[in-house]
N, C-alpha and C positions, 0 to 999 in steps of 0.2 A: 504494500500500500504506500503510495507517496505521500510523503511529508507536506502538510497544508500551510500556506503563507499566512504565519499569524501575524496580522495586524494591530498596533500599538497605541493605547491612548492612557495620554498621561494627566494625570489630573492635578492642578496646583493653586495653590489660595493664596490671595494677595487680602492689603488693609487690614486685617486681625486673624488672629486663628478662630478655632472655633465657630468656621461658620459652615459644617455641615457638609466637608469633600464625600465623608466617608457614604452620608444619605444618601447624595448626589450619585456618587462613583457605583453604589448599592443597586440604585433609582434603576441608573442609567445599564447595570448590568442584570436586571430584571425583563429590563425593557425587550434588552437585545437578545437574551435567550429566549423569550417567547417568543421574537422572528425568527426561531431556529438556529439562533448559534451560539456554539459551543464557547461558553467564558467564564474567566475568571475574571480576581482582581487580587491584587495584591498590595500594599502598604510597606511605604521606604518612609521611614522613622530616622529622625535627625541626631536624635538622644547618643551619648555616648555609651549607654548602659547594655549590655549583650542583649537583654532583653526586659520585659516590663517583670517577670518574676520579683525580683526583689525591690521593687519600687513599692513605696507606700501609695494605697487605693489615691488619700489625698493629692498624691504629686499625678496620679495619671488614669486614674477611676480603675475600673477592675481590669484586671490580669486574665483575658480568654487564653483557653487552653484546648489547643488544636487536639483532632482522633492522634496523630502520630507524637504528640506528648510536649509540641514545642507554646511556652510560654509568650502570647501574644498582646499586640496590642487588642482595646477594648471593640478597633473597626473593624476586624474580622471577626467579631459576632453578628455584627450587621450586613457585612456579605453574606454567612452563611444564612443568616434566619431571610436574605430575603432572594438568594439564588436558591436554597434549601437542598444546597452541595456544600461534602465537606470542604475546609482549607487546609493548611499543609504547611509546615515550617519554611518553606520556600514562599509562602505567601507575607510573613510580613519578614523584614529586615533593617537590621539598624544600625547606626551608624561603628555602634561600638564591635558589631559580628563583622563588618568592612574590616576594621583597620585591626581586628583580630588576627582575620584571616594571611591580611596583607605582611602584618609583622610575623607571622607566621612563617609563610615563605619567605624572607627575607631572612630570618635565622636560619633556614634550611639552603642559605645558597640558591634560593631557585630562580634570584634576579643576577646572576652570575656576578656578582659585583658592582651591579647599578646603584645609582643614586635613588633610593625610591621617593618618590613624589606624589603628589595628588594626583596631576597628572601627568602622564597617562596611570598609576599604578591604580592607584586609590579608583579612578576613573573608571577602568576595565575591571574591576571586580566589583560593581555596581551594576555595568553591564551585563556580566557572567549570569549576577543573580536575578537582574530581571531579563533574563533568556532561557533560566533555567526550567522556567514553566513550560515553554516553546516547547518544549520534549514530549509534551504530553500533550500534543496534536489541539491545543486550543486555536478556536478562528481570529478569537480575541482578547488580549491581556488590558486589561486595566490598571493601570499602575496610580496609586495615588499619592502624591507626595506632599509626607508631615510638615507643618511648620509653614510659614509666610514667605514669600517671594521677599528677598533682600534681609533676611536672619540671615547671619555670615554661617551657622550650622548647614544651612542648606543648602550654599552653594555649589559644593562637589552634586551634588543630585539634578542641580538645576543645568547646570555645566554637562554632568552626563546625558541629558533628555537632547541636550543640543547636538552633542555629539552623534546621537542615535537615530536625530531626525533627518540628519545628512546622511548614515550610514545607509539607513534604512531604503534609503526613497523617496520619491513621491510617495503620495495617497497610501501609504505603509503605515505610518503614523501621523497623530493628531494631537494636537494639546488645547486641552478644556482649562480655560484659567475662570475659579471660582471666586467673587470678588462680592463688594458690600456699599450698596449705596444708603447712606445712609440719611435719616430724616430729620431736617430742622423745621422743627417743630413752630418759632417764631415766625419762621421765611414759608411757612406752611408747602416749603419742595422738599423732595428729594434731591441728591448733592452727587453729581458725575463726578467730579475733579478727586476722590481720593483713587476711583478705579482709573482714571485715564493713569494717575501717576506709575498704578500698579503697574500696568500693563506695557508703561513704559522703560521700567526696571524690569522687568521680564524682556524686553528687547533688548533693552542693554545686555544682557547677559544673551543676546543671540536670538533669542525665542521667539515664533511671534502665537498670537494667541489663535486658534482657528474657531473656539466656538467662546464667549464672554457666557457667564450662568453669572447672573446676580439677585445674591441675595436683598432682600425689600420687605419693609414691612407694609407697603402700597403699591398698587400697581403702579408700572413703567408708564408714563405718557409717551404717547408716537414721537413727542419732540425729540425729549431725553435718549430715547430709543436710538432715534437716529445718530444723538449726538453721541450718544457712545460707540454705533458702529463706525462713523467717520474718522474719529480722534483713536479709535482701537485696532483699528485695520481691519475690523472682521463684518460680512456681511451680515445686513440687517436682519435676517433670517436668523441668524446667526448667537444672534443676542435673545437669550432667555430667561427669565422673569422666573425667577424662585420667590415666591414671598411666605409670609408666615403661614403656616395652617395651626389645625389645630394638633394632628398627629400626623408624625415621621413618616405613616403611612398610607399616607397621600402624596406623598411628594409624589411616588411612579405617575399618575395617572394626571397630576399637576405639569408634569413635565411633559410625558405624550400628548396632550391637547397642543401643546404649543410646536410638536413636531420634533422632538429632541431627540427620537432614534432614527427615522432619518435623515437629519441635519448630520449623524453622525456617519450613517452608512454612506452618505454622499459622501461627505469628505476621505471615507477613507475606500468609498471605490469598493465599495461591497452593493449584491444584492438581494433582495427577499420578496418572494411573492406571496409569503405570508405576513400576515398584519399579525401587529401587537397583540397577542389574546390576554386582557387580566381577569378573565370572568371568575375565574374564584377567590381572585385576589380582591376583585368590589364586593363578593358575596361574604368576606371575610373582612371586610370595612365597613359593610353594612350591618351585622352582625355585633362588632366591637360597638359602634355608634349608635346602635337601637337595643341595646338590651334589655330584657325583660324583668331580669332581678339584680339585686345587688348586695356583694359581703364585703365585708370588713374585715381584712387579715391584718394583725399587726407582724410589722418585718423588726425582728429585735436584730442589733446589731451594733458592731460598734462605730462605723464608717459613716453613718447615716447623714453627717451634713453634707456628705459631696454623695450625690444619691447616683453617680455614674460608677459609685464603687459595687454596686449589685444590678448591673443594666440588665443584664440576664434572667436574675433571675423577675424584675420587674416585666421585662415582657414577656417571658415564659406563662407570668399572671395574664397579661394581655392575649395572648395566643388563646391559651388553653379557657380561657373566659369568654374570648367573642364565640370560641367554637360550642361552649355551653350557654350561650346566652346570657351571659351574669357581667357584669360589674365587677370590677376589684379595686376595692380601695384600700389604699397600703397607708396604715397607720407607722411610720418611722418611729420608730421608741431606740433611743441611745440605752445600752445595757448598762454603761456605764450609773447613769441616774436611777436605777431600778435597786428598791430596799424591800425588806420584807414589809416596810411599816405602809410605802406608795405600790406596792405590785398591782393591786386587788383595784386602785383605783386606773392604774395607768395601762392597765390591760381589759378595764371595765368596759362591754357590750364587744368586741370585737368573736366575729366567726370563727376565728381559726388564728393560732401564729408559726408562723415560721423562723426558726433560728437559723440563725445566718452564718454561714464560712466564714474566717478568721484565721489570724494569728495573733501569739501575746496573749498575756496575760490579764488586759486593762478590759474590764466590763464582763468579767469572767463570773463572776458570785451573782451578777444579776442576768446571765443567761441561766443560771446553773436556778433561781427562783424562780424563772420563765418554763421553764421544763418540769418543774416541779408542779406552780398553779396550772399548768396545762394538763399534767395526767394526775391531779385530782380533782380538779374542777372537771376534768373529760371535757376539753374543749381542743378541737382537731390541733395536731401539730404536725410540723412536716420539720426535721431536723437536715441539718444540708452539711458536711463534710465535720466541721466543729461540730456543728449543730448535733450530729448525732455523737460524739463524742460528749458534749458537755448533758444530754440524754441519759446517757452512762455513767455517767460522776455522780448524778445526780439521783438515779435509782439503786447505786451503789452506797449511797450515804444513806439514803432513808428511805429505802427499800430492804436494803439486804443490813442495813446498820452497819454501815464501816461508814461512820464520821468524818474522818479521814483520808476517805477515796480519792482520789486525786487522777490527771492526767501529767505524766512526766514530764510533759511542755511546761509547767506549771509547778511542778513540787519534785523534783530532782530524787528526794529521799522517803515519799510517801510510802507507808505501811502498804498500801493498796494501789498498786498502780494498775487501775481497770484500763489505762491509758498508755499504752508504753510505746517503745522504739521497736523497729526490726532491728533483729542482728544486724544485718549489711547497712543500718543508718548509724550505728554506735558510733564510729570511727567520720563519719562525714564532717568533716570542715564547711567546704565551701557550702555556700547558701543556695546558690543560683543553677536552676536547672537539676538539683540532684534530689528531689522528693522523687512520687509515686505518682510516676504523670500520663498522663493519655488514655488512649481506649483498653481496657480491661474485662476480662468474660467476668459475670458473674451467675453461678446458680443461682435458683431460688425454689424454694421447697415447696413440692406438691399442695395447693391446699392455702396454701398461706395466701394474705391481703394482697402482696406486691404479688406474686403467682395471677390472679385474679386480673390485678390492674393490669400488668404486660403481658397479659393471653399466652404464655409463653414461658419456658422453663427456664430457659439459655439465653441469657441479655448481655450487651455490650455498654458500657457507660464511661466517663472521662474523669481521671480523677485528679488531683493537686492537694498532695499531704505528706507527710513523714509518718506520723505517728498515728497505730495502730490499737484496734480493741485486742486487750490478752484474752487470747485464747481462752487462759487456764480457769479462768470466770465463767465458763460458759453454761455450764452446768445447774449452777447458782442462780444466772439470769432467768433461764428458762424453768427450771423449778418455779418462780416466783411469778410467773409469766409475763419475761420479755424474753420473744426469742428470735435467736439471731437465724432468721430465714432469707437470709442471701450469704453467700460464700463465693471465693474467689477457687476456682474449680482445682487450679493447680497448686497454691499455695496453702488454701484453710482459711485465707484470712476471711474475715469478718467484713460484709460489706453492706449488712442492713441488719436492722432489727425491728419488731414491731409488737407491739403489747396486745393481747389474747383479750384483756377485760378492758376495754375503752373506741368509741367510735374510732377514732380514727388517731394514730401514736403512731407514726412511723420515722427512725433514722436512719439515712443513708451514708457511708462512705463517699458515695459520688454525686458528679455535680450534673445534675438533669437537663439542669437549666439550660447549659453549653448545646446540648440538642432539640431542643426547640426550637421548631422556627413556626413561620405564617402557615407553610404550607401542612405542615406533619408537627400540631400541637403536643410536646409533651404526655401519655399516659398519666405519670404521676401526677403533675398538675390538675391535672382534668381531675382526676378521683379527689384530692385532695380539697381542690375546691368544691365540687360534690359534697363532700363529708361536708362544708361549711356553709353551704347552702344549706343542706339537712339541719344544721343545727339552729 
């Protein structure tokens, strides 16, 4: 079979970050696989960091974590839930794996004694990695690039899009510059002159812009319109109008009105005699947007003022909600503020709570009272990687009466560590990259709730953790009835538990959330919020 000419579009934001490449880039690779072709997208990250693993949720929101185990940024959750294909450590990369790599061979002699530089060194292995997709016969890569046009981090990326646009071709590649007009409010307009500037620092550096997407919190007048295509070099056609909506998941069909997958197939010399189809994608907007009932889950956690530190698992709510027709509303409660003396009141009328993934020690004694008023009050809980750990501490203390129970993350010398290490983590140092990460089989025993909920014996699920349930506990649990009805088939370990006498108690090892998208809502979800509705 011959090898197909994949075509390149690169996505880059000028005037502030944060204004939405990733929707955009998402939007736009929705669009284009429903004309029939094969795409990805992938994310070039300016950060010197190897990867968001060890970054605090605060500095960069949640840590997605791909099937094949690699520690991502937060946009490739938003590709996968809205192409509803997986991504792949080759999808995002950062600046700190570049000059990794680069210093790499350079200690091996493999620049025979070159002077290494940006560029070409630095340069061509930027390249490498956004070609490395190309192997896998896509029609189309989307590359989106972190950070703002003219941050001095991003110029080696911006420098390479130049170099690639020459290599490549004509109509081989394209570049989508995302930009922000912004509204004064006194002068009752909208304001061209910060995107002209952009777009003309992106020249400077080579580039020119082929399609303008501007973000707006009011529509574009014809004037302005035009006066951005004339001062941008890009036709009038060309310039597309993103304004506010109310949900991320509308942008697609925000965008197809105005013609933006064509605009794009034009340019790069592609074509489809099939039209856009999002008909389940508006039956699943309709849905989220008209529902019939409404629950209250409180999300405890310790992240909660920067609320892109659990993006996942909030639209996992959103997914598995518009497909049951319900509402979810996510009461944020910081664990940190949670006492025995406020529980009762700060957890008062809510459905259902979920405890939230974590590291550290801070806010630890009031997830560990969240788990407690959940399974005796019997109000649905769904525990999520911590979450089902601090589950375990917590019916190990005043369930089975070891006071003292502890998790090892947490109490080094505990009499009872229902929480410990693997062997093979004792010895680990380094922080980055070396937990228990990616896709992993788990049983689940005949019979049991999750059995039930995944129709299905044999499940795959994605995990990010060190520390494990001991074993030697398991006995004791299940006597008491919590029992541990998922298991990692080859190892023993422990990867769910759930309580025999309570609607709904379950904790997982793994992160569900990562598999959810628009199209293929979450099981767990769906049940869990079921259980919260019932209640």
């Amino acid at each position: 079979m011959s090898k197909k000419n994949t075509k390149y579009i690169f996505v880059t934001g000028g005037v502030t970050s944060s204004l939405g490449k990733g929707i955009v880039s998402a939007s736009l690779g929705l669009l284009l696989k429903s004309r029939g072709f094969n795409v990805t997208i992938q994310k070039l990250d300016p950060y010197i960091n190897i990867d968001p693993g060890t970054l605090n949720p605060y500095e960069h929101g949640e840590c997605y974590v791909t099937e094949d185990g690699a520690e991502t940024d937060l946009d490739l959750g938003h590709y996968e839930r809205y192409l509803d294909s997986p991504t792949s450590q080759n999808n995002n990369v950062t600046t700190g794996k570049i000059y990794q790599t680069v210093i790499e061979k350079e200690r091996k002699g493999d620049f025979l004694g070159k002077t290494v530089q940006v560029i070409p060194h630095i340069t061509n292995e930027i390249k490498r990695r956004i070609k490395i997709l190309s192997k896998q016969n896509y029609d189309i890569i989307i590359t989106e690039i972190g950070g703002t046009v003219g941050d001095i981090e991003s110029l080696p990326y911006i420098e390479t899009v130049r170099q690639l646009k020459w290599e490549l071709g004509e109509k081989n590649s394209m570049v989508i510059h995302l930009t922000l007009l912004p509204y004064l409010a006194s002068s009752g307009e909208l304001k061209t002159k910060p995107s002209q500037h952009s777009v003309r620092q992106l020249m400077e550096s080579g580039i020119m812009a082929d399609v303008l997407v501007c973000r707006t919190e009011h529509k574009i007048p014809k004037d302005q319109r035009a006066k951005l295509a004339q001062f941008c070099n890009v036709p009038l056609d060309n310039v597309i109008e993103c304004k506010d909506l109310e949900t991320i998941y509308e942008v697609p069909m925000y965008l197809q009105k105005q013609n933006f997958d064509d605009v794009v197939l034009k340019e790069l010399d592609l074509k489809s005699d099939k039209e856009a189809d999002l008909k389940d994608w508006k039956t699943f907007l309709k849905k989220f947007q008209n529902p019939k009932k409404t629950v209250e889950i409180a999300l405890v956690g310790k992240y909660i003022s920067l609320q892109d530190s659990y993006i996942s698992i909030a639209e996992a709510f959103k997914h598995a909600g518009a497909d049951l027709e319900t509402e979810v509303k996510i009461r944020w409660v910081y664990s940190g503020d949670l006492t025995k003396e406020n529980i009762k009141d700060s957890l008062d009328g809510v459905c259902g709570i979920l405890v939230a993934p974590g590291f550290g020690d801070r806010g630890i004694e009031g997830k560990i009272l969240t788990a407690q008023y959940a399974r005796e009050n019997k109000v649905p809980m769904l525990g999520i990687c911590l979450g089902m750990q601090i589950m375990t501490v917590e019916f190990a203390r005043n369930v089975l009466g070891y006071t003292k129970a502890n998790s090892m993350e947490f109490d080094t010398s505990t009499e009872h560590p229902v929480i410990s290490l693997m062997e093979e983590q004792k010895n680990v140092v380094d922080k980055g990259g070396t937990m228990r990460l990616g896709a992993w089989k788990c049983s689940l025993k005949n019979g049991s709730k999750l059995n039930e909920i995944y129709g299905s014996k044999h499940i795959s699920e994605r995990h990010r953790h060190r520390y494990e349930f001991n074993s030697d506990y398991i006995a004791e649990f299940e006597d008491n009835g919590f029992a541990a009805t998922g298991t990692n088939p080859e190892t023993g370990l422990v990867e769910a538990l759930e309580m025999t006498d309570h609607p709904f108690y379950v904790g997982v090892q793994y992160h569900p959330e990562y598999k959810s998208t628009v199209a293929s809502p979450h099981p767990l979800f769906r049940a869990f919020i079921k259980a919260c509705a019932a209640k």
